[in-house]
C-alpha positions in Angstrom: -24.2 20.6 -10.7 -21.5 18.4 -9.5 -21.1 17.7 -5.6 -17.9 16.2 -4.2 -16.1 16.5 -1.4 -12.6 17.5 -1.0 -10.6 17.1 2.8 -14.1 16.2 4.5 -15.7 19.6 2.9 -18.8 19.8 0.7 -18.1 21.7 -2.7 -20.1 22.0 -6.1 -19.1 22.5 -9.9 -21.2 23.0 -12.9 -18.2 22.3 -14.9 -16.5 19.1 -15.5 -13.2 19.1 -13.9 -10.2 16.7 -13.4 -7.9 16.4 -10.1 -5.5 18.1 -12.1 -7.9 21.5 -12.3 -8.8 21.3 -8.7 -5.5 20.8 -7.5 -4.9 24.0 -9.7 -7.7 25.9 -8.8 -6.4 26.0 -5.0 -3.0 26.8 -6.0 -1.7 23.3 -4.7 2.0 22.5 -4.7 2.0 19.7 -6.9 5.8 18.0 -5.8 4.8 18.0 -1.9 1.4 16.4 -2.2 -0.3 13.0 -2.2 -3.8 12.9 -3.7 -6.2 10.0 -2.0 -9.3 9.3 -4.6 -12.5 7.7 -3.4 -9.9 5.8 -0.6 -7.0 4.6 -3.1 -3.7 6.7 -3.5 -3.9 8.1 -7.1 -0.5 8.2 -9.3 0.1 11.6 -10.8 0.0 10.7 -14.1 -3.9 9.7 -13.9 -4.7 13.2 -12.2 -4.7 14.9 -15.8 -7.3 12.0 -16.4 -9.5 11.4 -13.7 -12.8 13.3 -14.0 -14.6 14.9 -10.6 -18.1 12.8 -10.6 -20.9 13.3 -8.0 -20.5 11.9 -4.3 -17.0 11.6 -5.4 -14.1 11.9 -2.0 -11.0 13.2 -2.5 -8.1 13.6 0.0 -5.3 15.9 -0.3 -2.3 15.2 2.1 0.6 17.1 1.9 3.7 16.5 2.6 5.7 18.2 5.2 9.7 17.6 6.3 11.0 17.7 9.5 14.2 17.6 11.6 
Protein backbone atom coordinates (compact mmCIF):
# COMPACT_ATOMS: atom_id res chain seq x y z
CA UNK A 1 0.00 0.00 0.00
CA UNK A 2 1.04 3.31 -1.15
CA UNK A 3 0.03 6.51 0.86
CA UNK A 4 0.37 10.01 -0.60
CA UNK A 5 -1.33 12.94 -0.47
CA UNK A 6 -2.88 14.79 -3.13
CA UNK A 7 -4.34 18.77 -2.53
CA UNK A 8 -3.77 18.23 1.42
CA UNK A 9 -5.93 14.84 1.27
CA UNK A 10 -4.76 11.40 2.40
CA UNK A 11 -5.20 8.68 -0.46
CA UNK A 12 -3.75 5.02 -0.81
CA UNK A 13 -2.77 2.73 -3.91
CA UNK A 14 -1.66 -0.76 -4.10
CA UNK A 15 -0.59 -0.10 -7.53
CA UNK A 16 2.32 1.75 -8.78
CA UNK A 17 1.23 4.79 -10.42
CA UNK A 18 2.75 7.84 -12.19
CA UNK A 19 1.36 11.63 -12.06
CA UNK A 20 0.32 10.99 -15.41
CA UNK A 21 -2.35 8.00 -14.16
CA UNK A 22 -3.51 10.14 -11.32
CA UNK A 23 -3.98 13.08 -13.10
CA UNK A 24 -6.09 10.60 -15.41
CA UNK A 25 -7.80 8.73 -12.89
CA UNK A 26 -9.61 12.17 -11.77
CA UNK A 27 -10.33 13.08 -15.18
CA UNK A 28 -7.93 16.25 -14.98
CA UNK A 29 -7.74 18.77 -17.79
CA UNK A 30 -4.24 18.36 -18.62
CA UNK A 31 -3.76 22.02 -20.76
CA UNK A 32 -5.28 24.17 -17.69
CA UNK A 33 -3.21 22.65 -14.93
CA UNK A 34 0.04 23.02 -13.00
CA UNK A 35 1.23 19.93 -11.08
CA UNK A 36 3.50 20.98 -7.78
CA UNK A 37 5.62 17.59 -6.62
CA UNK A 38 6.97 17.24 -3.11
CA UNK A 39 7.13 21.46 -3.33
CA UNK A 40 8.86 21.95 -6.96
CA UNK A 41 6.69 22.76 -10.11
CA UNK A 42 6.96 19.53 -12.18
CA UNK A 43 7.39 19.91 -16.23
CA UNK A 44 4.86 17.91 -18.10
CA UNK A 45 7.09 15.88 -19.83
CA UNK A 46 8.36 14.16 -16.47
CA UNK A 47 4.64 13.41 -15.35
CA UNK A 48 4.68 10.23 -17.65
CA UNK A 49 7.86 9.44 -15.49
CA UNK A 50 7.58 10.32 -12.07
CA UNK A 51 6.39 7.37 -9.97
CA UNK A 52 3.78 7.98 -6.77
CA UNK A 53 6.13 6.86 -3.63
CA UNK A 54 5.02 6.76 0.03
CA UNK A 55 4.59 10.21 2.10
CA UNK A 56 4.91 11.62 -1.34
CA UNK A 57 2.82 15.54 -1.69
CA UNK A 58 1.40 16.42 -4.67
CA UNK A 59 -0.37 19.75 -5.57
CA UNK A 60 -2.67 20.24 -8.31
CA UNK A 61 -3.46 23.95 -9.21
CA UNK A 62 -5.52 24.77 -11.99
CA UNK A 63 -5.62 27.33 -13.90
CA UNK A 64 -8.48 29.59 -14.33
CA UNK A 65 -8.99 32.89 -16.74
CA UNK A 66 -10.59 35.89 -16.01
CA UNK A 67 -11.81 39.31 -17.28
Amino acid sequence: MINFFLNGQKYTTENTITLSDLLKYFNCNTELLVVEYNNFICPKKLWNSIKITENNNIEIISIVGGG
